[in-house]
N, CA, C and O atoms as a DFTB+ gen file, in Angstrom:
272 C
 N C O
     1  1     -30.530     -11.555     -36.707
     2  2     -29.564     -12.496     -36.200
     3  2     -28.142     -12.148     -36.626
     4  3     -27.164     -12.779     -36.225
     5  1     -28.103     -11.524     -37.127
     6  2     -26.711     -10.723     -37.695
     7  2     -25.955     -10.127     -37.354
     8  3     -24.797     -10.074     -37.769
     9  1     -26.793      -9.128     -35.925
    10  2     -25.912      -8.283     -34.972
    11  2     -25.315      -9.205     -34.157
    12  3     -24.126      -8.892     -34.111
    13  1     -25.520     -10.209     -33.469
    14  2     -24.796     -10.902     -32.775
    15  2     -23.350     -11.494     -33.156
    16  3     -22.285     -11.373     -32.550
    17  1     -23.649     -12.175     -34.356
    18  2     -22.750     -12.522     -35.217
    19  2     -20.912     -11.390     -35.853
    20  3     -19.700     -11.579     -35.964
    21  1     -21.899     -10.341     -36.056
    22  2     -20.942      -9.338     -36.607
    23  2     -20.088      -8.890     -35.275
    24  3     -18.889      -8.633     -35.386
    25  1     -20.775      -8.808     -33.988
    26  2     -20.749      -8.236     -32.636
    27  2     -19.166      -9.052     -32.299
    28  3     -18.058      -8.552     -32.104
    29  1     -19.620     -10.529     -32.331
    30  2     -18.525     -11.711     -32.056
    31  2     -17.319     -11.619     -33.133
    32  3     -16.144     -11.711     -32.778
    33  1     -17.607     -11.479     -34.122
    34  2     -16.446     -11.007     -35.394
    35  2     -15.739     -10.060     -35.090
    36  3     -14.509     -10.065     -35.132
    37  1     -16.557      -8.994     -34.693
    38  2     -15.274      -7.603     -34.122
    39  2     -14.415      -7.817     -32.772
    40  3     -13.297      -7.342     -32.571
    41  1     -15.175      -8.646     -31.864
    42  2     -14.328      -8.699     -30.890
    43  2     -12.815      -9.498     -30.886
    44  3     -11.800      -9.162     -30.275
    45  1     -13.079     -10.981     -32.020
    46  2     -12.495     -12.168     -31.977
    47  2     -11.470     -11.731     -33.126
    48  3     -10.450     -12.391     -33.322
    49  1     -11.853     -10.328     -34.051
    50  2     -10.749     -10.087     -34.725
    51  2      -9.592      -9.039     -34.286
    52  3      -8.609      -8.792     -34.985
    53  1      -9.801      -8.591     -33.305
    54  2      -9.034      -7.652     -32.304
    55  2     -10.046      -5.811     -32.358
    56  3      -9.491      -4.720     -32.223
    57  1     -11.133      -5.972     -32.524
    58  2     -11.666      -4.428     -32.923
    59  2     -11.779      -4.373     -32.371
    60  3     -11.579      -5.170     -31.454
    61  1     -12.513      -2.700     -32.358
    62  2     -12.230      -2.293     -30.706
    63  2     -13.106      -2.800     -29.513
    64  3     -14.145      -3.459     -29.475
    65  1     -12.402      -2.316     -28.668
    66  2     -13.563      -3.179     -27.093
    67  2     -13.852      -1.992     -26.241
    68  3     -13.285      -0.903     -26.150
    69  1     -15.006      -2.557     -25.575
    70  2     -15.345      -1.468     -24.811
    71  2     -14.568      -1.408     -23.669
    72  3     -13.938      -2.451     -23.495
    73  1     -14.315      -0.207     -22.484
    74  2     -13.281      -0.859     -21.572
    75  2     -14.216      -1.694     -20.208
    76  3     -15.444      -1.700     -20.115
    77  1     -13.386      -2.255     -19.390
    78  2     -14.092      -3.171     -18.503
    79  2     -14.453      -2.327     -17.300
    80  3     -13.919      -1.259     -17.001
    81  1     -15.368      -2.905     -16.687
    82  2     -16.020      -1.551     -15.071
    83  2     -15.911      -2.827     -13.657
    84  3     -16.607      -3.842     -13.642
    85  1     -15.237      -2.588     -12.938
    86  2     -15.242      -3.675     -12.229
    87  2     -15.915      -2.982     -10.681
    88  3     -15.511      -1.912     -10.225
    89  1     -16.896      -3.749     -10.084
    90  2     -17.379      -2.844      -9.049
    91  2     -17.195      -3.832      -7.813
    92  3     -17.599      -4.994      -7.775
    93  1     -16.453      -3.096      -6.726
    94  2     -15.784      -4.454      -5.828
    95  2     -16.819      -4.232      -4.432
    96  3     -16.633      -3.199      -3.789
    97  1     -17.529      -4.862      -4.127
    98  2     -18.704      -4.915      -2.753
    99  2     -18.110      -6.157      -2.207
   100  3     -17.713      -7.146      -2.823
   101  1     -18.129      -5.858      -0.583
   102  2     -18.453      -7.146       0.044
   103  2     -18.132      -6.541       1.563
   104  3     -17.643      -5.431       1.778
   105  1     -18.409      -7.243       2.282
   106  2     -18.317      -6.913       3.724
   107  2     -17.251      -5.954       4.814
   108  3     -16.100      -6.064       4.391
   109  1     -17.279      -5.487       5.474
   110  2     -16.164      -4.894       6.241
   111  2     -15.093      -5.879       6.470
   112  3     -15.291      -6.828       7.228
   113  1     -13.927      -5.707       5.840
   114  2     -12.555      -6.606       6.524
   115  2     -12.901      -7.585       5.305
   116  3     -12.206      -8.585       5.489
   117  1     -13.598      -7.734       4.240
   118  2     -13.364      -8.517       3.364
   119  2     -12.066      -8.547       2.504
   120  3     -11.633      -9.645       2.155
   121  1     -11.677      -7.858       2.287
   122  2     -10.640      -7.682       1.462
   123  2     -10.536      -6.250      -0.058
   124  3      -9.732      -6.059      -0.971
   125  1     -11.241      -5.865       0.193
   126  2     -11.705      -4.960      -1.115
   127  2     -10.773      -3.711      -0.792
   128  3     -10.959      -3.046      -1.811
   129  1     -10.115      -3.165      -0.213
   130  2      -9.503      -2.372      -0.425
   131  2      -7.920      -3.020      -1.054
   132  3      -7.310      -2.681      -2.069
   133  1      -7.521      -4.205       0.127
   134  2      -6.058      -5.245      -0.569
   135  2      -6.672      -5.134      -2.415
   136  3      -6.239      -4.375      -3.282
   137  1      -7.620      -6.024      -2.522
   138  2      -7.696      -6.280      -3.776
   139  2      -7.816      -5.321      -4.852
   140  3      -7.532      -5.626      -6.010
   141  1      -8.400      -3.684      -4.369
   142  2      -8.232      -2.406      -5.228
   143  2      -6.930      -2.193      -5.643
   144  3      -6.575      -2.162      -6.822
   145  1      -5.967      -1.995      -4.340
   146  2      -4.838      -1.744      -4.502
   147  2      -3.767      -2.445      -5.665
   148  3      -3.136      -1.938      -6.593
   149  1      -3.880      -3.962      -5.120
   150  2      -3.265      -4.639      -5.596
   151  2      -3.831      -4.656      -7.315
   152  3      -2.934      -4.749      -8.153
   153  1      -4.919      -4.590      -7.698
   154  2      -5.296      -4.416      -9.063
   155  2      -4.737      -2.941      -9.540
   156  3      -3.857      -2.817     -10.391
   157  1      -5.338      -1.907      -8.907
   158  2      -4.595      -1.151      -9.692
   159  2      -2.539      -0.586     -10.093
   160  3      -1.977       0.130     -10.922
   161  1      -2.019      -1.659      -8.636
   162  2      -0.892      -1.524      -9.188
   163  2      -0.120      -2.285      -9.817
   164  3       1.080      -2.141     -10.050
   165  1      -1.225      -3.588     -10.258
   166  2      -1.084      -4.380     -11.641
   167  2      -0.787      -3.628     -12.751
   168  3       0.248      -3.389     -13.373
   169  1      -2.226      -3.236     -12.878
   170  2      -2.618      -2.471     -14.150
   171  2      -1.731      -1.435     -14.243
   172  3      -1.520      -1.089     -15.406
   173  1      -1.024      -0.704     -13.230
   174  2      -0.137       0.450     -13.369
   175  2       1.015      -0.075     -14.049
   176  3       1.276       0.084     -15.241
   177  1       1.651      -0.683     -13.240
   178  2       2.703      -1.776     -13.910
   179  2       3.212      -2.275     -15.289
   180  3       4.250      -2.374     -15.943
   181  1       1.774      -2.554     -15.355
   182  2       1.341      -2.894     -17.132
   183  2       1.250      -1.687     -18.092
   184  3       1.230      -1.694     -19.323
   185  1       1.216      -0.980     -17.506
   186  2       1.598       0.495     -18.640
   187  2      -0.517       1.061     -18.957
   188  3      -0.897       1.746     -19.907
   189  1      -1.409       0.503     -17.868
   190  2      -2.651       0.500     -18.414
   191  2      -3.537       0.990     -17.157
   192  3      -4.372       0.353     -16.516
   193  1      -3.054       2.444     -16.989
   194  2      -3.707       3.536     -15.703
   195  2      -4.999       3.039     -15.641
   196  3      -5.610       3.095     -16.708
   197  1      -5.786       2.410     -14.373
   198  2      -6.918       2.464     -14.313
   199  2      -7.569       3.857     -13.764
   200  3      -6.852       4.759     -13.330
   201  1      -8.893       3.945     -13.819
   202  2      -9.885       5.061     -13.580
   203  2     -10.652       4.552     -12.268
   204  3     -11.586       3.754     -12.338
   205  1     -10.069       5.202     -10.804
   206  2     -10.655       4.648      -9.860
   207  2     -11.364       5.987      -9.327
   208  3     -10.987       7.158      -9.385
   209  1     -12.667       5.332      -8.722
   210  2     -13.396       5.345      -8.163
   211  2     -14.046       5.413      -6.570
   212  3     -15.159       4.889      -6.603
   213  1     -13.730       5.855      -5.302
   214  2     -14.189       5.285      -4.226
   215  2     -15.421       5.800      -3.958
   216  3     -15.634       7.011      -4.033
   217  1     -16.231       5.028      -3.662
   218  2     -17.550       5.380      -3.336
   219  2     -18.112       4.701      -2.219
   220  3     -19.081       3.942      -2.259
   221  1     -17.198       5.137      -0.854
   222  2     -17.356       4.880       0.290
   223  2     -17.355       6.290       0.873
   224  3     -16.392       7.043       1.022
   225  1     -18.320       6.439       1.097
   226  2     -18.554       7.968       2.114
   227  2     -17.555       8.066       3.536
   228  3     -17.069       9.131       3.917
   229  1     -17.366       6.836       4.187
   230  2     -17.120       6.810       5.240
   231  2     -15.312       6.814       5.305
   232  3     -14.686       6.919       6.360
   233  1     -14.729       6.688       4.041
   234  2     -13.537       6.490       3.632
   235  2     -12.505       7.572       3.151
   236  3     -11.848       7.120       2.213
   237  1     -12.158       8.827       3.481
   238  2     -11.656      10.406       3.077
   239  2     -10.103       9.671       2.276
   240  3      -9.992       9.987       1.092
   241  1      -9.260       8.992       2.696
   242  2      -8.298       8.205       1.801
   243  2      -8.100       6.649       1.726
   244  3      -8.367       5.914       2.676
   245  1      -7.713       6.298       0.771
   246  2      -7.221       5.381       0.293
   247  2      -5.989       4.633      -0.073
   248  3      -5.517       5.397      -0.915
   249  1      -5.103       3.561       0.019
   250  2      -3.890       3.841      -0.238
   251  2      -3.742       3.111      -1.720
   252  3      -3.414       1.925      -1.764
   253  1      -3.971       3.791      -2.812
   254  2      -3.982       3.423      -3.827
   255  2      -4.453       4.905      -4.626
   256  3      -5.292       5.613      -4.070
   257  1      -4.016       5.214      -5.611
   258  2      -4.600       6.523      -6.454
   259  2      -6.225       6.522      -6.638
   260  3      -6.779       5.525      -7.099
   261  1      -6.729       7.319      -6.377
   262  2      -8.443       7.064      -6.855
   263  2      -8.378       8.306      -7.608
   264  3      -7.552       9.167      -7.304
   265  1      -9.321       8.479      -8.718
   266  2      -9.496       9.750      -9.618
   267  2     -10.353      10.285      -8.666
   268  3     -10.224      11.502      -8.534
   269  1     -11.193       9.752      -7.958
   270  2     -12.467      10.597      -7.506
   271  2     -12.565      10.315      -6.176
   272  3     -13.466      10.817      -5.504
């Protein structure tokens, strides 16, 4: 019962964190490319480069930076 405990202590005292994975699905014309964009040029903004991803076969660009 201890790992949990110690687990919540490191986070709540600022140690380190793991980073976050956000995986965006939803329908054609849902919005997931607006909302890529617009997140990663939050996070750009903020001085905090995200690591993108597209994993749409059917998709050759994007208008937002993708690493891959």
């Amino acid at each position: 019962m201890a790992a949990p405990a110690a687990a919540t202590e490191s986070q709540a005292s600022g140690g380190p964190q793991s980073p976050a994975c956000l995986l965006v699905l939803g329908m054609a014309g849902s919005g997931k490319t607006t909302f890529v964009q617009r997140l990663t040029g939050y996070l750009h903004s903020q001085g905090c480069p995200p690591y993108v991803i597209n994993l749409d076969p059917a998709v050759h660009e994007v208008p937002f930076p993708a690493n891959i």
